[in-house]
TIDRENTOR-828046 format. One record per residue (C-alpha): residue in one letter; residue number from 0; x, y, z. Coordinates in Angstrom, 3 decimals. Example, Ala and Ser with C-alpha at 12.3 -4.5 7.8 and 13.67 -1.06 7.14 Angstrom:
2
[r A; 0; [12.300; -4.500; 7.800]],
[r S; 1; [13.670; -1.060; 7.140]],
***
This chain:
102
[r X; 0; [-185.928; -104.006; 66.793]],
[r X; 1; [-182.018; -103.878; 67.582]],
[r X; 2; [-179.873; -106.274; 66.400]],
[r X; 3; [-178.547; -107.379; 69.999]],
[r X; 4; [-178.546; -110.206; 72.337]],
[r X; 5; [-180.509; -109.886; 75.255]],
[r X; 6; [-178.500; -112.208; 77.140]],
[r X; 7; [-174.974; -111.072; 76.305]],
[r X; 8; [-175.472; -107.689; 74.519]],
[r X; 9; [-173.855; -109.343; 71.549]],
[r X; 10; [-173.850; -106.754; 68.157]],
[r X; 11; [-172.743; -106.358; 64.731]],
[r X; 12; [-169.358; -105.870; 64.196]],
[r X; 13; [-167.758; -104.540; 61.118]],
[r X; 14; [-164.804; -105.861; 58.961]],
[r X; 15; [-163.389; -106.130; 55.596]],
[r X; 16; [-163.834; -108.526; 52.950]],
[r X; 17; [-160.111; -109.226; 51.395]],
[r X; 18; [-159.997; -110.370; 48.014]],
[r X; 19; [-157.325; -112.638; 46.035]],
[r X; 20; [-155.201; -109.233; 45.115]],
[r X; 21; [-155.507; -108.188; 49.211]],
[r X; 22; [-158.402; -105.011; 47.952]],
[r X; 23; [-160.606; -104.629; 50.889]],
[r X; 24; [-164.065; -103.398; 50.864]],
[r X; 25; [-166.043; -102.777; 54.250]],
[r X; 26; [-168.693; -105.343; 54.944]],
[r X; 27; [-170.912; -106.452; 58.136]],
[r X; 28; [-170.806; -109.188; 60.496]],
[r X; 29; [-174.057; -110.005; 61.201]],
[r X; 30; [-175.363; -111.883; 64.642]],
[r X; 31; [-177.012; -114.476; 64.642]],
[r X; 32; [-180.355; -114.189; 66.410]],
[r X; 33; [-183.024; -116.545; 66.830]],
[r X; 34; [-186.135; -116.251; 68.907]],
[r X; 35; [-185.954; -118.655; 71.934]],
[r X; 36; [-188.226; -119.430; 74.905]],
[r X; 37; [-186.413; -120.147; 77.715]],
[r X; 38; [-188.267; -121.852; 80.768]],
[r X; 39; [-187.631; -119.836; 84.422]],
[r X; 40; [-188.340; -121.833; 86.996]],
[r X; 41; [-187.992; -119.010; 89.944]],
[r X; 42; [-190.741; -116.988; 88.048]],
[r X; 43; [-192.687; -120.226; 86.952]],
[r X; 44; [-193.286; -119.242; 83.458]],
[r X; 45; [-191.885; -119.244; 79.924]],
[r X; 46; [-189.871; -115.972; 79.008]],
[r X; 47; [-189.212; -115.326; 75.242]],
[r X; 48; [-186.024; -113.991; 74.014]],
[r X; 49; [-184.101; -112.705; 70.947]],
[r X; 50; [-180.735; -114.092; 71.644]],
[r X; 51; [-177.591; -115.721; 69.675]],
[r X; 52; [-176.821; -119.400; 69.070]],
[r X; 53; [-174.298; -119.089; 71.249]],
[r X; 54; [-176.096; -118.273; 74.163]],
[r X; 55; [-178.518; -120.570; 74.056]],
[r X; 56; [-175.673; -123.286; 74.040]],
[r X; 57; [-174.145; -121.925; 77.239]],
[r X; 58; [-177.713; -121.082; 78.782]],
[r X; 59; [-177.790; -125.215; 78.288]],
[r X; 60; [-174.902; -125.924; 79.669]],
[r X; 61; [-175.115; -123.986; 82.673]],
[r X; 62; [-178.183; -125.885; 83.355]],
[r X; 63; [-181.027; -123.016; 82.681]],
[r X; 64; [-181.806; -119.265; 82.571]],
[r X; 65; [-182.232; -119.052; 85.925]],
[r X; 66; [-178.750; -120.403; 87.126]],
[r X; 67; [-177.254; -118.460; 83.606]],
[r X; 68; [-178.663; -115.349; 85.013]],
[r X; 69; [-177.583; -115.606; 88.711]],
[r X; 70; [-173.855; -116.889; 88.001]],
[r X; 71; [-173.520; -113.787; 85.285]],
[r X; 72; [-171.834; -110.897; 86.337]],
[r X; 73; [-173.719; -107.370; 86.192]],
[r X; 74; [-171.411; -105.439; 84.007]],
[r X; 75; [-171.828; -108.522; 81.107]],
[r X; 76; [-175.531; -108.567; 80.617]],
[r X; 77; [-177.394; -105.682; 78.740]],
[r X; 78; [-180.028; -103.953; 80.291]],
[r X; 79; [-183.117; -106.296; 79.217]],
[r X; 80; [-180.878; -109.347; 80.859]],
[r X; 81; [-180.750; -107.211; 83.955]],
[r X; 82; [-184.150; -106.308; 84.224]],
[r X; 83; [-184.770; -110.366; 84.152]],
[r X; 84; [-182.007; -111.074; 86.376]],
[r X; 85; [-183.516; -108.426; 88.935]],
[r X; 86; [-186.846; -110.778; 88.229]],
[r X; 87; [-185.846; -113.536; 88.753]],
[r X; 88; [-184.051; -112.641; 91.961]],
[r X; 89; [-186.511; -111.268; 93.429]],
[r X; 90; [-189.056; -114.350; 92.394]],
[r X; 91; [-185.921; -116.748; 94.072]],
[r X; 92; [-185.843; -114.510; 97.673]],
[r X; 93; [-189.322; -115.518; 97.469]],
[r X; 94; [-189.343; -119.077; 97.025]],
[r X; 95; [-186.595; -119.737; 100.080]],
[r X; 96; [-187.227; -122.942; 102.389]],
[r X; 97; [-188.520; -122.800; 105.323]],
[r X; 98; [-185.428; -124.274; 107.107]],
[r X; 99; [-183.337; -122.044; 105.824]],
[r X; 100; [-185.182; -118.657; 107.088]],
[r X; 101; [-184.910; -119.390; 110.480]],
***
């Protein structure tokens, strides 16, 4: 299982640790993932997801996964955020009042 996001494609990055007399030895900074489940209203189920802390604060505060998804460009989600996004889409063309076909 890769260490990425799923909503924002987030990975490791690498650094240095710096010690009191400046040596530097290469270490890791980790992401940190949790597994989420994320209500979607357009597809009318719950979708689990291995994302960061931080996205599930802005999936919050953009009021869901289904607005996150929508208002987030293509080029910044990964491929398993655009397969959902393509979902959920498609579940949301669906679900269009009446009043608003015609």
């Amino acid at each position: 299982m890769p260490r990425r996001c799923e909503l924002t494609g987030t990975t490791p990055r690498s650094g240095h640790n710096v010690s009191h007399s400046n040596r530097k030895t290469h270490r890791t900074f980790d992401v940190n993932l949790q597994n989420a489940t994320f209500y979607s209203d357009a597809l009318g189920c719950a979708v689990g997801l291995r994302v960061t802390t931080r996205a599930i604060r802005t999936v919050q505060k953009v009021g869901g996964l289904d607005s996150y998804l929508v208002k987030t460009a293509d080029a910044k989600l990964p491929p398993e955020g655009l397969k959902l996004k393509h979902r959920v889409k498609k579940a949301l063309r669906g679900k269009r009042p009446q009043a608003a076909r015609a």
